[in-house]
SEDRENKOL-704042 format. One line per field, with one value per residue: residue number from 1; residue in three letters; chain; z, y, x of N, C-alpha, C, O, CB in turn. Coordinates in nm, 3 decimals, m for minus. Each point is the difference from the previous one (the first is absolute). Glycine has a CB too. Layout:
N
seq [NUM;...];
type [ala;...];
mol [A;...];
n_z [Z;...];
n_y [Y;...];
n_x [X;...];
ca_z [Z;...];
ca_y [Y;...];
ca_x [X;...];
c_z [Z;...];
c_y [Y;...];
c_x [X;...];
o_z [Z;...];
o_y [Y;...];
o_x [X;...];
cb_z [Z;...];
cb_y [Y;...];
cb_x [X;...];
//
This chain:
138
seq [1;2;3;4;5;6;7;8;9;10;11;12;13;14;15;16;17;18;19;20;21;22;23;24;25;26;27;28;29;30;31;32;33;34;35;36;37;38;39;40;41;42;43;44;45;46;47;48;49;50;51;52;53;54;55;56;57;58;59;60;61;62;63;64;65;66;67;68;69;70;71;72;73;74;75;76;77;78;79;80;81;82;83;84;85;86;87;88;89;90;91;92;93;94;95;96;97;98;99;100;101;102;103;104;105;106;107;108;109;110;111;112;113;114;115;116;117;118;119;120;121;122;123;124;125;126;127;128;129;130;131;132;133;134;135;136;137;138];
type [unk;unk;unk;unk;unk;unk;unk;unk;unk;unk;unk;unk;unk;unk;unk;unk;unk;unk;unk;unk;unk;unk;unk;unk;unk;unk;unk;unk;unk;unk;unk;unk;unk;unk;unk;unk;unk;unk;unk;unk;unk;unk;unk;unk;unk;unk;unk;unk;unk;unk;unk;unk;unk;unk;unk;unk;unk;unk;unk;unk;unk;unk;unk;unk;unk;unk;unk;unk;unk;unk;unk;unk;unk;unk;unk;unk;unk;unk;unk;unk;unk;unk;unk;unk;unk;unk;unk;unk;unk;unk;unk;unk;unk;unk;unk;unk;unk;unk;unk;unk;unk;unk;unk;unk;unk;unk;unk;unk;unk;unk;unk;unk;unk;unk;unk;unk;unk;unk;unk;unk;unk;unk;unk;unk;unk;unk;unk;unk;unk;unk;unk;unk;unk;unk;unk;unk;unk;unk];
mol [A;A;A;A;A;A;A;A;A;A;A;A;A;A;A;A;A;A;A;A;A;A;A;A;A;A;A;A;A;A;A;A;A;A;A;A;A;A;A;A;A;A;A;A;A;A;A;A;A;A;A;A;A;A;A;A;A;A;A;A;A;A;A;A;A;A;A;A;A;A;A;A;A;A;A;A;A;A;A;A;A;A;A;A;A;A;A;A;A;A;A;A;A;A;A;A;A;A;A;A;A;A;A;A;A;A;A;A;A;A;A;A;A;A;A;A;A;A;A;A;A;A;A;A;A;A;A;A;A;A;A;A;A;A;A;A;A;A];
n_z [27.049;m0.130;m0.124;m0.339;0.143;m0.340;m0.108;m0.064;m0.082;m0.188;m0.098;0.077;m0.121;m0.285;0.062;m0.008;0.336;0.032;0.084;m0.226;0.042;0.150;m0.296;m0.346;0.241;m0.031;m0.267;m0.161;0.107;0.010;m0.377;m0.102;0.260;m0.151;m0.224;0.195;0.229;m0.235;m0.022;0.208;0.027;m0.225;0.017;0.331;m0.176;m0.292;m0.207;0.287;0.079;m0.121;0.131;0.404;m0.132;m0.195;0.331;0.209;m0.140;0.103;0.302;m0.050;m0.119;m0.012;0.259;m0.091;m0.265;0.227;0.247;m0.219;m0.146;0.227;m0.012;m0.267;0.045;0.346;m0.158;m0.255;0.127;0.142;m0.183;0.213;m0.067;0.283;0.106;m0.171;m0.278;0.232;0.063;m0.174;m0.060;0.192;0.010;m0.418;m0.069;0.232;m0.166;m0.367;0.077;0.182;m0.284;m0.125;0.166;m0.077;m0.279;m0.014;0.154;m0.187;m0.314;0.064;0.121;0.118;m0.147;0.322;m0.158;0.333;m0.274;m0.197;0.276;0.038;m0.301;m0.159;0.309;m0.079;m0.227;0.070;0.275;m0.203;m0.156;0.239;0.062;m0.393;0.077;0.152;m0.248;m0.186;0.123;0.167;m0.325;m0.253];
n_y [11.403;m0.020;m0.312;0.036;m0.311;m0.029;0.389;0.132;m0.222;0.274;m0.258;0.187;0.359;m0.132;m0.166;m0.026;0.048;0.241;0.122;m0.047;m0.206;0.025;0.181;m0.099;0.021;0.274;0.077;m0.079;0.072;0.196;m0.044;m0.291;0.218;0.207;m0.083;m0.096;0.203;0.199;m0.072;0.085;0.267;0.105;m0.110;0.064;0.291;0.166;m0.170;0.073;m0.311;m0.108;0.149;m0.147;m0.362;0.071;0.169;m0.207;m0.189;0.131;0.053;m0.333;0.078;0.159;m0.098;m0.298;0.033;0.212;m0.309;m0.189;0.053;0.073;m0.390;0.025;0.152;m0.101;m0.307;m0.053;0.130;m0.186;m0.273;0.234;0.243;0.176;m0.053;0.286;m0.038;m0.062;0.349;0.320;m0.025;m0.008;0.211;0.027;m0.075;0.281;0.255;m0.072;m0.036;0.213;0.098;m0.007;0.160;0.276;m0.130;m0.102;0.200;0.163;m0.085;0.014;0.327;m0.073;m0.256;m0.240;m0.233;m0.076;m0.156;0.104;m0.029;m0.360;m0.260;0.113;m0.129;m0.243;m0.144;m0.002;m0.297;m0.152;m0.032;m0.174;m0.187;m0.011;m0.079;m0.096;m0.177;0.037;m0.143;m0.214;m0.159;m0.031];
n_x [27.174;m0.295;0.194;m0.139;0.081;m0.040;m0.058;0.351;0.234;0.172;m0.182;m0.364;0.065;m0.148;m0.243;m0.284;0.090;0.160;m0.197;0.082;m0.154;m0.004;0.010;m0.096;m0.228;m0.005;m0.054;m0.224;m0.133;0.046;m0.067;m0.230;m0.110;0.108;m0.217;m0.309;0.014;0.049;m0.281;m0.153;0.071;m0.199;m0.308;m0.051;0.055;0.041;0.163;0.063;m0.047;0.211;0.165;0.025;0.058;0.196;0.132;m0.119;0.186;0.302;m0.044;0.019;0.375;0.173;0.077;m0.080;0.171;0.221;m0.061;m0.049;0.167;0.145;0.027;0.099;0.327;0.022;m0.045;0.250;0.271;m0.051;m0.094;m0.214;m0.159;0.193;m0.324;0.157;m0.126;m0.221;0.070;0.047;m0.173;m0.257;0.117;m0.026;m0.237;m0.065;0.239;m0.197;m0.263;m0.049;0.044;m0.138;m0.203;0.063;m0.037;m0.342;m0.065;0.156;m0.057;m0.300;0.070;m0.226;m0.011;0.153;m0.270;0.036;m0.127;0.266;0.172;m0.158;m0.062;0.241;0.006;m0.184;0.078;0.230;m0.154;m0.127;0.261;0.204;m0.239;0.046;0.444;0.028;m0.223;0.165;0.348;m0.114;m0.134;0.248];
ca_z [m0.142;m0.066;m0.065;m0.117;0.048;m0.111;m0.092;m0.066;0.021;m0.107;m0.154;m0.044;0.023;m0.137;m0.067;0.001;0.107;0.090;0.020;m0.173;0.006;0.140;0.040;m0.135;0.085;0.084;m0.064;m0.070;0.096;0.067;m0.030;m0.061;0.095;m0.029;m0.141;0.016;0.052;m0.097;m0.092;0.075;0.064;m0.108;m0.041;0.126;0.045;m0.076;0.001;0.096;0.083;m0.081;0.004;0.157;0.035;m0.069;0.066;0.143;m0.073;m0.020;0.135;0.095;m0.081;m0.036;0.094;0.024;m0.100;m0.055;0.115;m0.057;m0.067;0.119;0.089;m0.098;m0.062;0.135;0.027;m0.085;0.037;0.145;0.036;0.103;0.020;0.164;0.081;0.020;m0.165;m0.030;0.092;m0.152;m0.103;0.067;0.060;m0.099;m0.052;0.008;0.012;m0.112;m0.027;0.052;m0.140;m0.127;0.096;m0.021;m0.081;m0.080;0.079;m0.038;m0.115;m0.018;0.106;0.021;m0.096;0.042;0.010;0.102;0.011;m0.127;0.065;0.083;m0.031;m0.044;0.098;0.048;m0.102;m0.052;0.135;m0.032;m0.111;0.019;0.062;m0.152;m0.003;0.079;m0.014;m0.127;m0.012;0.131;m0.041;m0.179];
ca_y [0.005;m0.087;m0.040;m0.048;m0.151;m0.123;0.032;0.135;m0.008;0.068;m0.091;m0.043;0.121;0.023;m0.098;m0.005;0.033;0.127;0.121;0.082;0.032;0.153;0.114;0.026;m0.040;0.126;0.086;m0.047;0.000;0.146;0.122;m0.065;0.079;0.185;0.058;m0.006;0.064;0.116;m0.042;0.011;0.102;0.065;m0.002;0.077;0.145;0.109;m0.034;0.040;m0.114;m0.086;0.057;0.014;m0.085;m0.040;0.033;m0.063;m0.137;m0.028;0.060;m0.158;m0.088;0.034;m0.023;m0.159;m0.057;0.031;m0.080;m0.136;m0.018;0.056;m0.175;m0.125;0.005;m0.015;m0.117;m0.066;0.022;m0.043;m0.164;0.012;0.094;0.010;0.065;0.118;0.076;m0.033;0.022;0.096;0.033;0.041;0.173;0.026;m0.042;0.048;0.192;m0.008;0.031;0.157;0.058;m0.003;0.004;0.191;0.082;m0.002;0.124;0.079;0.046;m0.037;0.096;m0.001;m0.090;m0.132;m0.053;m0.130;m0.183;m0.057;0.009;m0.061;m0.102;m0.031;m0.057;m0.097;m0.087;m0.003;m0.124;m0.123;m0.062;m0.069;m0.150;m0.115;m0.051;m0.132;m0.133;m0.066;m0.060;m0.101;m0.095;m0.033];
ca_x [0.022;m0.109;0.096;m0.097;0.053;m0.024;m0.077;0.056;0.106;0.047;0.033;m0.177;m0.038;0.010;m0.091;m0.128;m0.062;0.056;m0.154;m0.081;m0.202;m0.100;m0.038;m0.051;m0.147;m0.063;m0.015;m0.119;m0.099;m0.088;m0.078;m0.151;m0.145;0.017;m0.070;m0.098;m0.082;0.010;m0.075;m0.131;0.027;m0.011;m0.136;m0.074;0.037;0.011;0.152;0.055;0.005;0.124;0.124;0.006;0.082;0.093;0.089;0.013;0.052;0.136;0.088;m0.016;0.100;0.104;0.140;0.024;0.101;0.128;0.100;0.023;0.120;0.133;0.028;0.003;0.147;0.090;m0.035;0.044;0.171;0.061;m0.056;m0.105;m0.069;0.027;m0.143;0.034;m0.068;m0.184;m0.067;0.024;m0.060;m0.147;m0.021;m0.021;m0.139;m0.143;0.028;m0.041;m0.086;m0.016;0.042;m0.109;m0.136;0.017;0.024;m0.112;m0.110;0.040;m0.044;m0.171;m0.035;m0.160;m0.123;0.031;m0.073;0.087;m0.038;0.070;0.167;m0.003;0.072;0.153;0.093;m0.052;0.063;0.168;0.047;m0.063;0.024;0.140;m0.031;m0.104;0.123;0.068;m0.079;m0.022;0.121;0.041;m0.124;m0.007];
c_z [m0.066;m0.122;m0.102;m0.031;m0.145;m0.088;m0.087;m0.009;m0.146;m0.084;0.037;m0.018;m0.146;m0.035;0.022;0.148;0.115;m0.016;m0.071;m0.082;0.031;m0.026;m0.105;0.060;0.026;m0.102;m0.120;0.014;0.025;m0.126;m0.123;0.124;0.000;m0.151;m0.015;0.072;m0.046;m0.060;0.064;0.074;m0.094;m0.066;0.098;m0.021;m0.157;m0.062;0.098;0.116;0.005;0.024;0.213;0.010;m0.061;0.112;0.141;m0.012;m0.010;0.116;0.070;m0.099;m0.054;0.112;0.025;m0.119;0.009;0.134;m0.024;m0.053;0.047;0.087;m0.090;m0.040;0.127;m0.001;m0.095;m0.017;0.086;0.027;0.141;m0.010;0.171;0.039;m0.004;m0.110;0.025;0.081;m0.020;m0.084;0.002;0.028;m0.146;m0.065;0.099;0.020;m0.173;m0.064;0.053;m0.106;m0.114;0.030;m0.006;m0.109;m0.078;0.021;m0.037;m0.155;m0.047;0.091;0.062;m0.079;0.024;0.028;0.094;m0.052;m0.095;0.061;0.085;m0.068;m0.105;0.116;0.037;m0.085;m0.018;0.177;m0.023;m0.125;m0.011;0.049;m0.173;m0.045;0.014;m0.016;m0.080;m0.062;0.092;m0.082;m0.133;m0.050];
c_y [m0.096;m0.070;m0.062;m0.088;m0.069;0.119;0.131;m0.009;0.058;m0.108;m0.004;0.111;0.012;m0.090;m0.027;m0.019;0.060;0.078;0.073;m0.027;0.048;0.165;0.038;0.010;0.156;0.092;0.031;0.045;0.104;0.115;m0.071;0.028;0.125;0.049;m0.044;0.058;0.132;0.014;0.005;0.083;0.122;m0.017;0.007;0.157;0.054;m0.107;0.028;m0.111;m0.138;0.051;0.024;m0.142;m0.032;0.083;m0.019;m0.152;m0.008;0.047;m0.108;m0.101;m0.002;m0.035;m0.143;m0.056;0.060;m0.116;m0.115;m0.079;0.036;m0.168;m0.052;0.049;0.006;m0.161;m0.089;0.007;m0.086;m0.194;m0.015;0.191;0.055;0.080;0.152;0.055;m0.039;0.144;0.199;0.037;m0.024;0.100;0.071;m0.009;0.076;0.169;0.040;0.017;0.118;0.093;0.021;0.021;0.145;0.013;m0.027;0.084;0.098;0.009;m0.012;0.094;m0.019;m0.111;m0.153;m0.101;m0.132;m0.136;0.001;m0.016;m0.163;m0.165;m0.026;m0.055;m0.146;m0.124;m0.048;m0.108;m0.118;m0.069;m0.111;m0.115;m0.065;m0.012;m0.082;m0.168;m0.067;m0.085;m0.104;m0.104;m0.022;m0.161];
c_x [m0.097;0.090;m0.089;0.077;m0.014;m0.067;0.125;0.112;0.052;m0.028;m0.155;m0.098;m0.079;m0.102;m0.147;m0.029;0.045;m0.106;m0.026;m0.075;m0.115;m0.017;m0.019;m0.178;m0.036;m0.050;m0.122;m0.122;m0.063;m0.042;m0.093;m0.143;0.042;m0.051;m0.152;m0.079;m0.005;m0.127;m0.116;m0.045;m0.096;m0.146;m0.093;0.045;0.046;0.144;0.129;0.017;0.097;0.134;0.048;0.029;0.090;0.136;m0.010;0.071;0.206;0.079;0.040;0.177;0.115;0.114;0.016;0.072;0.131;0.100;0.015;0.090;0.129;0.026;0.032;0.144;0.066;m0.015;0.095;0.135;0.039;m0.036;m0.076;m0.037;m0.018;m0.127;0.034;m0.061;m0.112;m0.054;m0.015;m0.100;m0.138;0.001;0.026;m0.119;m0.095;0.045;0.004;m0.119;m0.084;0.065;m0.071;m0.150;m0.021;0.004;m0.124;m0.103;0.027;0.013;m0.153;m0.030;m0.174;m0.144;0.083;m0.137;0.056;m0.065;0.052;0.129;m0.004;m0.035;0.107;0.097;m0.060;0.001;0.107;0.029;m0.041;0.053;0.170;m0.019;m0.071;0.178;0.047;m0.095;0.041;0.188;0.041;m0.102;m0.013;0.044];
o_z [0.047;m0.041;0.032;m0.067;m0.066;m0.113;m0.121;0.004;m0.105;m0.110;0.029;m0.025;m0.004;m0.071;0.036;0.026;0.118;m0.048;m0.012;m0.084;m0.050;0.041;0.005;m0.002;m0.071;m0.024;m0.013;m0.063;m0.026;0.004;m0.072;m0.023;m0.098;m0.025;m0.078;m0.027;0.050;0.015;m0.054;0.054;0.037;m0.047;m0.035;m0.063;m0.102;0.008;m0.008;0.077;0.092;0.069;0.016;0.047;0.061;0.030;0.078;0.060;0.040;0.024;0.067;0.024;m0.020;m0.011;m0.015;0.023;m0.047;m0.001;0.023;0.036;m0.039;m0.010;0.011;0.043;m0.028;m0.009;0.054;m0.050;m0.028;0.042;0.036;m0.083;0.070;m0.070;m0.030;0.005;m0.036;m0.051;m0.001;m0.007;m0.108;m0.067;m0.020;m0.017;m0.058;0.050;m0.013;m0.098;m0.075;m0.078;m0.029;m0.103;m0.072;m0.035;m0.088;m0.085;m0.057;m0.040;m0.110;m0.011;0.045;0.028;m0.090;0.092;m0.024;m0.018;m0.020;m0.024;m0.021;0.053;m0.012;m0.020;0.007;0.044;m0.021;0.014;0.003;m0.038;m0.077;m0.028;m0.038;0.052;m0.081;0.018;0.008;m0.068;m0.013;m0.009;m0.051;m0.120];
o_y [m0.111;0.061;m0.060;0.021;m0.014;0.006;0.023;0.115;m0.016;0.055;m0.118;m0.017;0.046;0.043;0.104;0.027;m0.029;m0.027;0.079;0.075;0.061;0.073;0.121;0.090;0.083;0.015;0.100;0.085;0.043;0.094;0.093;0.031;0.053;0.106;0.069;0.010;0.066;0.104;0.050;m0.006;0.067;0.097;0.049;0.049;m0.039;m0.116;m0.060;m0.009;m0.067;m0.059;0.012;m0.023;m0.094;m0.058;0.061;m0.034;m0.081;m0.026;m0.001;m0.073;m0.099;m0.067;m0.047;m0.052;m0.067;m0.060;m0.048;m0.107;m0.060;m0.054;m0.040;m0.082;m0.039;m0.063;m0.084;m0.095;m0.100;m0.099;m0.105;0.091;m0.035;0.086;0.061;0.084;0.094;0.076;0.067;0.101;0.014;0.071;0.060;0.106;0.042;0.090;0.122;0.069;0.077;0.025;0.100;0.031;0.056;0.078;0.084;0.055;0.048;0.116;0.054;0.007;m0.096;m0.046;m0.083;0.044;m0.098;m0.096;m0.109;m0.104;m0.086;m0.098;m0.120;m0.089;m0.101;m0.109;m0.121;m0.097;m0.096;m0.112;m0.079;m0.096;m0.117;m0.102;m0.088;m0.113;m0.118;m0.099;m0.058;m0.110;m0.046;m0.030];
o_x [m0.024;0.099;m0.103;0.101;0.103;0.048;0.014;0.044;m0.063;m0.013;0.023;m0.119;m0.114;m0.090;m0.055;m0.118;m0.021;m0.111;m0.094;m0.051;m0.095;m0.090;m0.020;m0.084;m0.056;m0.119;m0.071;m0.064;m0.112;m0.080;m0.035;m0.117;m0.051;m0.057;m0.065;m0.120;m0.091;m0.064;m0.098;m0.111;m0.096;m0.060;m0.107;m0.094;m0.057;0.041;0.107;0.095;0.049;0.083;0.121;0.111;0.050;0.104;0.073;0.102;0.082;0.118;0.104;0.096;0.070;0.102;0.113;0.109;0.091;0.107;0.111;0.048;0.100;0.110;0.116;0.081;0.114;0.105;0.072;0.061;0.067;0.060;m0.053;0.014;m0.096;m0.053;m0.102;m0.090;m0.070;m0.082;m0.103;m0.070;m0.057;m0.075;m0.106;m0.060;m0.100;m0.067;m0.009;m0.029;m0.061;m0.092;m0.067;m0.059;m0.082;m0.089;m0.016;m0.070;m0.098;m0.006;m0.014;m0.122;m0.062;m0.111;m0.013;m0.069;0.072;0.074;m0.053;0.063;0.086;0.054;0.024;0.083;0.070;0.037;0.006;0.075;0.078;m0.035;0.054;0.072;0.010;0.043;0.029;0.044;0.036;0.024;0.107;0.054;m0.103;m0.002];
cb_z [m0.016;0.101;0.144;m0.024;0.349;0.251;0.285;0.064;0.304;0.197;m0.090;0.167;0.189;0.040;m0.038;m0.266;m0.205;0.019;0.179;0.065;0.041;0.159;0.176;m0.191;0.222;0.225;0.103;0.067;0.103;0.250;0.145;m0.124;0.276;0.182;m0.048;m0.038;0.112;m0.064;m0.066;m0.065;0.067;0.031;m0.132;0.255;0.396;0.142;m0.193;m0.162;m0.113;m0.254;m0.342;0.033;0.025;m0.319;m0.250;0.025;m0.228;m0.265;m0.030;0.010;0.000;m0.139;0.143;0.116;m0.105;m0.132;0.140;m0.047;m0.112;0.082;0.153;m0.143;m0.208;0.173;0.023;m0.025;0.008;0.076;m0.165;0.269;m0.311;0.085;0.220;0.124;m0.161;0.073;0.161;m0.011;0.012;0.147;0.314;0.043;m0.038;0.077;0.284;0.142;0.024;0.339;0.095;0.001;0.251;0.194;0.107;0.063;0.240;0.262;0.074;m0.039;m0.181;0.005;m0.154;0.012;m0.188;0.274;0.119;m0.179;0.086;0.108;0.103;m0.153;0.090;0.076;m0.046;m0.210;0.171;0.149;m0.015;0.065;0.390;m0.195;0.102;0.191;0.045;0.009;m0.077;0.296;0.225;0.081];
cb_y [0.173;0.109;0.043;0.157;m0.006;m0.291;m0.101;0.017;m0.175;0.111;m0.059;m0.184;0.048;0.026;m0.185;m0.110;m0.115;0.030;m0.056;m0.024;m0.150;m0.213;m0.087;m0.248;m0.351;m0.023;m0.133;m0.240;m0.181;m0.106;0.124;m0.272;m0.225;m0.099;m0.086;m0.137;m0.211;m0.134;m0.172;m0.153;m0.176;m0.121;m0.162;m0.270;m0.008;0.403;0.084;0.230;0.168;0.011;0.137;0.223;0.048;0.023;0.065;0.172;0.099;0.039;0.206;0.051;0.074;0.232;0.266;0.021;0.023;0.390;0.155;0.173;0.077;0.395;m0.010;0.015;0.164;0.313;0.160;0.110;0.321;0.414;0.005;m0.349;m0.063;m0.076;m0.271;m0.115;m0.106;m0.412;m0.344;m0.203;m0.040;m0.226;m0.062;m0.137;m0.292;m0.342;m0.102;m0.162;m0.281;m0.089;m0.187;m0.195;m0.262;m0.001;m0.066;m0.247;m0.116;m0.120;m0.099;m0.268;0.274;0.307;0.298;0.075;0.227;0.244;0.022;0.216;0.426;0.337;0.078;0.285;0.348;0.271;0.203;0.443;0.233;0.206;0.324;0.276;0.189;0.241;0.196;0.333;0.186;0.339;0.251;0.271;0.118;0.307];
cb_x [0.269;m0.333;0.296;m0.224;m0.197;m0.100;m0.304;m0.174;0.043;0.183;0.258;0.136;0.319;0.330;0.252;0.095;m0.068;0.360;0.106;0.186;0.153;0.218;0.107;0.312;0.111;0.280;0.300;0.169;0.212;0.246;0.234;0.288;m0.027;0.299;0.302;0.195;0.108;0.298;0.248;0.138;0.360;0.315;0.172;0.107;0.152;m0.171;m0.201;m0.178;m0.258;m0.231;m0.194;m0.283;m0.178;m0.269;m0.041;m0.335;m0.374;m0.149;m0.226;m0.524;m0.217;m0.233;m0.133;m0.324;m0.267;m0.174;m0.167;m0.188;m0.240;m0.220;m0.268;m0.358;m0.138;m0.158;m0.318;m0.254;m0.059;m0.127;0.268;0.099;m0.002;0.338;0.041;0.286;0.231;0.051;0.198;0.252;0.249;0.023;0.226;0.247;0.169;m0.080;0.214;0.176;0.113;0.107;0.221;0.214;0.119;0.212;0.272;0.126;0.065;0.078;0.246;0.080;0.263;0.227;m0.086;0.293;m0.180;m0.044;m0.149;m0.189;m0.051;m0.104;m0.204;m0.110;0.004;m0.151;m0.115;0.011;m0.097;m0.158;m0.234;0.044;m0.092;m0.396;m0.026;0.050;m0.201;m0.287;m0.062;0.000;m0.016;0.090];
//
């Protein structure tokens, strides 16, 4: 069982240094680089290129923030967080993202522009470690 001891404890969940900074942080983040690599996407390539990383990007992100916020309110009820739900809600998070991934291929079909797909993803990951820096290091 994993246990949110000093930083997450129900009474600090809420406040300035529980994880709802981290994950305002995250969120931020990932998608201020995602809108830049859009941007750059868009003035290197078409628009089709933008719009692929924006939907590679959210395929990366969407599910990590929904699992995120799924721990953090388990985390802020209970006051921990058992290895069994983590572990859950990883295999969730990456069948989500396999998910959103298909469903993007399948709607962009043929005119799918992969290097735009490939850095929205690539971005939306990298962008979780620039995250963890910048909130661990504020």
């Amino acid at each position: 069982m994993l246990r949110c001891e000093d930083e997450c404890s129900p009474s600090t969940v809420h406040s300035r240094g529980g994880w709802g900074p981290t994950l305002r942080g995250l969120l931020v983040i990932q998608v201020c680089v995602l809108a830049v690599l859009a941007a750059a996407c868009a003035y290197l390539g078409t628009g089709r290129h933008a719009a692929a990383c924006v939907a590679g990007g959210a395929a990366i992100a969407v599910p990590n923030t929904v699992v995120a916020l799924s721990l953090w309110l388990k985390a802020s009820v209970s006051g921990r967080v058992e290895a069994a739900s983590l572990l859950f809600a990883e295999g969730l998070k990456l069948a989500l993202i396999v998910l959103a991934l298909y469903a993007t291929v399948r709607f962009f079909g043929p005119r799918l522009e992969w290097l735009g797909l490939l850095t929205g993803v690539i971005g939306a990951l990298k962008a979780q470690w620039l995250a963890l820096w910048f909130t661990r290091h504020a």
